[in-house]
N, C-alpha and C positions, 0 to 999 in steps of 0.2 A: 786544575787539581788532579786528574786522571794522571796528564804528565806526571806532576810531580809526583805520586804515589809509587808511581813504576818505577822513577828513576831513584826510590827507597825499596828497591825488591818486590815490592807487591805485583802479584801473578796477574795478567789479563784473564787467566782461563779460571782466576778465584770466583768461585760460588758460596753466596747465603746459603742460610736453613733449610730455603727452597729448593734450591740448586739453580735459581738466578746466578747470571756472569752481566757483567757490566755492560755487557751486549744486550742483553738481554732489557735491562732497567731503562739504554739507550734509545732500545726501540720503540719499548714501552711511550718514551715521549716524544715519538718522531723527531729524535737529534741523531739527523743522519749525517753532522760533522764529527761526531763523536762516536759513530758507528764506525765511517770511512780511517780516522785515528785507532781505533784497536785492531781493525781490521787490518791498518799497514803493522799494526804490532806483534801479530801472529794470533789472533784471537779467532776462533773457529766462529763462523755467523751460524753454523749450521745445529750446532749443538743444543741441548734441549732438559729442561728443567726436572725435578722429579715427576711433575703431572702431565710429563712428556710434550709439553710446548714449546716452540721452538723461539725465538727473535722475530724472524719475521710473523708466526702468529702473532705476536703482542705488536708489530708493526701496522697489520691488518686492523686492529683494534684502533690504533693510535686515527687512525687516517693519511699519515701521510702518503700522499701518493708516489714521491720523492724516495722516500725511507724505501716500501715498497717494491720499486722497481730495483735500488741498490740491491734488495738483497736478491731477487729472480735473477738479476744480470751477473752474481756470486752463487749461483746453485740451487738457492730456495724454489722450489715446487708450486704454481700455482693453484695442485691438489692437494698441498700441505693440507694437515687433519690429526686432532690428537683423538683422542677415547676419553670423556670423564667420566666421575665417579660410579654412573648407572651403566657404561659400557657403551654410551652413544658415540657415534663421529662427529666430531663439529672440527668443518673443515672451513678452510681459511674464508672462501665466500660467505661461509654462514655468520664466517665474527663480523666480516666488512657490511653483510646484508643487512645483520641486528642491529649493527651500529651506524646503518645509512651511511654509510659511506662510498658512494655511487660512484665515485672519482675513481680508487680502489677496486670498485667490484667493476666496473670498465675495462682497467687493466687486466683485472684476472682473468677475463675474459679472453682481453684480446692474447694472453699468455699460457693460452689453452686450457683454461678451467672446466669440466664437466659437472659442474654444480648450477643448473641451469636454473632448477626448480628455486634454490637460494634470490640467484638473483634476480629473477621475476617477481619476487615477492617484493625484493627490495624497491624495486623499478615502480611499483604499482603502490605500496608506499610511501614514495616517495618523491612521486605525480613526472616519473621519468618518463612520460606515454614514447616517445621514442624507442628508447631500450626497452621496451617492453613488447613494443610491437617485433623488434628484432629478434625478441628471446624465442616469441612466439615461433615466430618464421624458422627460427634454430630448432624446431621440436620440444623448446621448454612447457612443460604444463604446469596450470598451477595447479598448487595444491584441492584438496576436492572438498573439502570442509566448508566451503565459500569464504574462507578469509579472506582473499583479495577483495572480492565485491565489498566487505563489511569494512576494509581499511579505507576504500574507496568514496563510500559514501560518507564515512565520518570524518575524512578530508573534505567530505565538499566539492569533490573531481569527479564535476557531470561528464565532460568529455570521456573520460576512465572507466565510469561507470555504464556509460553506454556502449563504449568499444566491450565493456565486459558481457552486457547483457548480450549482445551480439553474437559474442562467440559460445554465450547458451552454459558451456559447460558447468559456470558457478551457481547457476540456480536450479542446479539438482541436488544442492544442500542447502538452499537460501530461501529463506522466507523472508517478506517484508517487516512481518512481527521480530526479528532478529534486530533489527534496527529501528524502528518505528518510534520508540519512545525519544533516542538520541536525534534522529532526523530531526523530529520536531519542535523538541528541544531546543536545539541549536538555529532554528530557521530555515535549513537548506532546502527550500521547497522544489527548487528543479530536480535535485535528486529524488524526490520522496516524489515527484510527479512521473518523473523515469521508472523507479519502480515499481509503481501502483499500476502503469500501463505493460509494465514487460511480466508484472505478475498476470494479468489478467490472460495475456496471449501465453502464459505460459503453462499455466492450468486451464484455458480454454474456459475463460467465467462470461457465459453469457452477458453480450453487450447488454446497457442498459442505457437509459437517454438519458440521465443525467451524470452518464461517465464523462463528457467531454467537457459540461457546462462544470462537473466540480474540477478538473484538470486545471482549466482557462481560470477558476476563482482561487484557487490557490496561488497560480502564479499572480493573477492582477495582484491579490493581497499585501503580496510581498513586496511588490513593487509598486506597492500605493497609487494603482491606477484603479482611483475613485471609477472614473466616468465608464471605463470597462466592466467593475463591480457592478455598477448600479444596471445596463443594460442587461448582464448577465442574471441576475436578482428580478429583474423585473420583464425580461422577454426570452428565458428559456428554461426549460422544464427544471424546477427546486431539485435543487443540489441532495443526497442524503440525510440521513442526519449527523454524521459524525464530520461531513464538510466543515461547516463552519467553522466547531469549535478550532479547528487545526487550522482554520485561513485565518482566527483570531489571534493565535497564536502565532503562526509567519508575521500577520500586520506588525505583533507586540514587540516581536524581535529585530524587526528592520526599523524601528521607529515612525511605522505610519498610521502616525494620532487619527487621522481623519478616516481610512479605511478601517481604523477600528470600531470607530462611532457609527460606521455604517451598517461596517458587521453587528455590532450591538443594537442598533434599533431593528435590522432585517429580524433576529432573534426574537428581539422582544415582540413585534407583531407576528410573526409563527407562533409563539406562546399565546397572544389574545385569540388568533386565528383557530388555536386548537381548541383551546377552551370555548370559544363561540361553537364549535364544530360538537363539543362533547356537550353541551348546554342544550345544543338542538336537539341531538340526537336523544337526551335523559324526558326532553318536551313530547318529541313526537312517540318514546315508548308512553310515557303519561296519560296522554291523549287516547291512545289506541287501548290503554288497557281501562280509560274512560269511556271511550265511545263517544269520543266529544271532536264530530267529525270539520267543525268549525274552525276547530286549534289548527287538526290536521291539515285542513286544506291552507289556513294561513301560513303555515310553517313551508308545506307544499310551493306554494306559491312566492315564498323568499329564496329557492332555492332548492338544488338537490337536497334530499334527506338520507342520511346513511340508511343503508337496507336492514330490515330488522330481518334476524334469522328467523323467520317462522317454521312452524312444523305445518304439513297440511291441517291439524284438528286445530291448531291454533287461527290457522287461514281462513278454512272454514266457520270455527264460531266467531272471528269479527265481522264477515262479511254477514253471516245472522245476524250479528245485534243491529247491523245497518239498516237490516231493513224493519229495522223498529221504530226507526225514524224520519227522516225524508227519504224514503225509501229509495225513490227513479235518483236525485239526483245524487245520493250515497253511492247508489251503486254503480251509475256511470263512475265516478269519480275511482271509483276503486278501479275498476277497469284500464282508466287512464294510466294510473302510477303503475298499472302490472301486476295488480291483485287480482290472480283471478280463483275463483274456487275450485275446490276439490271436492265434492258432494260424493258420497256415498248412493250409489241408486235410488233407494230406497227411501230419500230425505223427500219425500213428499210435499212437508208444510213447506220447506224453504219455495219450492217449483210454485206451491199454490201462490203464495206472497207472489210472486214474481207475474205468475198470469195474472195477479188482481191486480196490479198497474196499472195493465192493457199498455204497454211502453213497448209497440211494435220492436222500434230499433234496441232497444233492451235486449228484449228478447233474442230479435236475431241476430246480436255478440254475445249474448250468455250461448244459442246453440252455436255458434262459430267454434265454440273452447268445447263445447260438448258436455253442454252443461242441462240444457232442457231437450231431455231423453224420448220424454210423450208428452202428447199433448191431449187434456183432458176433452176438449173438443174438436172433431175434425173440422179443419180450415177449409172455409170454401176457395174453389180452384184457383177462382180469379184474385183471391186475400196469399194464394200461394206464390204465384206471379208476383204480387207487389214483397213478398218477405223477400225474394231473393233479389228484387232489386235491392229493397235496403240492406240486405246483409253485401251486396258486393258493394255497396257504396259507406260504408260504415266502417267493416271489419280491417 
């Protein structure tokens, strides 16, 4: 058709509205047999549209790698660059980078292009870890925004993303909350587990003992390694709390039915676990604010009891009401758990209760804490001798 049009007068060097030439439209589709034809017909390859694009720009675009090099090996610039309407440069690398076209941005390279930053993006993009490692090596930086890491991880390109954490520079704009929601979204646990460890060395977040145990349950998760899950769950220190739901989420997304059952019953016994834990804990204030030292000690006796915040006046007036009732062995009892009193000097009655016992060894752990100040009768010598044996053998 081209032929025929010329051999009716019509110009090779005719421009549209835009100031396209048939070169121009040519290149556009990577038909570099119909570039090579105008080009023997006098048609300038070099020339360039009203919004100053040339042929080989809309080549660059196209992808052909073929188109491409015809036109470099006829004049074209591998720093060709127009200016659009905001007065930016987007130079030829930038069209081939945006458009992945790696083949292209290869060439340009090897054709002396100084758009290095372009094509590093492209490369990491576009999971080129070769060319990318060479951009580096060439002085390319990426850009500082943390884009590359953020293309990186939502590719899926744990290799990429770890060559990137390495070289450090992308997470002095990169937080994990940047991606966190699409990470886990999508499944890609090795990356979201890269992350979570390169953030922590890289804000310096104190280790903590279940960083390794939730690492390990994320990845089993994913990879539906039940018998890993369950040793993990059941013989090393519980995961966080936001582990789970996000190893539930891995499970749902790789399709592993059975790790997700596991993760959902581990959940639901955490839940009775906690509820048992706040049940106890609502028992043993009850108790103490009953004086119903019986509960207590039962409760005691199933188990740690969470610590109640006491104040000393509050410490003090339970271990009083205690001795309203089995007095010796309330108050060993209290002794035991770590209650010990705070008396004000002057508390006389509580001292007296306590001599009226006569509970030698009471006595000599309440003076151990510094609790019986005087003593209303002086001790004979030999009853002195025996206090400090049972205080060393007691306290």
């Amino acid at each position: 058709m081209a032929e025929l049009l010329v051999q009716h007068g019509v110009s090779v060097h005719q421009t549209n509205d835009e100031g396209h030439t048939a070169v121009h439209l040519a290149a556009q589709n990577g038909q570099l047999a119909m570039i090579q034809w105008f080009h023997n017909k006098g048609a300038n390859l070099l020339v360039r549209n009203h919004y100053g694009l040339s042929p080989f720009l809309f080549a660059c675009s196209s992808g052909s790698v073929e188109t491409c090099r015809f036109f470099l090996d006829h004049g074209a610039s591998a720093n060709d660059h127009y200016s659009n309407e905001y007065g930016n440069k987007i130079a030829a690398m930038g069209i081939a980078s945006h458009q992945g076209h790696i083949a292209v941005v290869e060439l340009l390279l090897e054709r002396g292009s100084n758009s290095l930053t372009n094509a590093l993006s492209a490369a990491v993009q576009h999971r080129r870890h070769d060319l990318a490692r060479q951009l580096v090596a060439r002085g390319a930086e990426l850009p500082d925004e943390g884009k590359a890491i953020k293309f990186a991880c939502l590719n899926n390109d744990l290799d990429m993303v770890n060559w990137l954490i390495e070289l450090g520079d992308q997470l002095k704009n990169f937080t994990l909350e940047d991606v966190r929601e699409d990470v886990i979204k999508q499944g890609y646990a090795s990356v979201y587990v890269a992350l979570l460890k390169a953030e922590r060395r890289w804000h310096s977040l104190p280790a903590q003992p279940w960083h390794d145990t939730a690492d390990q349950l994320l990845i089993a998760s994913a990879q539906g390694d039940v018998t890993k899950m369950k040793h993990i769950l059941t013989h090393s220190p519980p995961p966080d709390s936001q582990t789970i739901p996000i190893a539930q989420t891995f499970a749902k997304q790789h399709g592993r039915l059975e790790a997700q059952l596991l993760l959902s019953r581990h959940s639901q016994r955490a839940e009775r676990l906690k509820k048992l834990a706040e049940d106890r804990e609502e028992a043993i204030n009850k108790a103490i604010r009953n004086s119903d030292f019986d509960m207590i000690r039962g409760l005691y006796e199933q188990g740690p009891v969470p610590g109640v915040p006491w104040t000393p006046e509050q410490r003090n007036d339970f271990f009083r009401s205690s001795m309203n009732q089995d007095r010796s062995a309330n108050a060993h009892f209290l002794l035991d758990i770590g209650l010990i009193p705070q008396y004000r000097p002057n508390d006389e009655y509580v001292q007296s209760l306590v001599e009226e016992l006569k509970d030698s060894r009471l006595i000599a752990r309440l003076r151990a804490h510094g609790f019986i100040y005087k003593e209303k009768v002086k001790p004979d010598p030999a009853d002195a001798v025996n206090q400090a044996n049972i205080l060393y053998d007691t306290v």
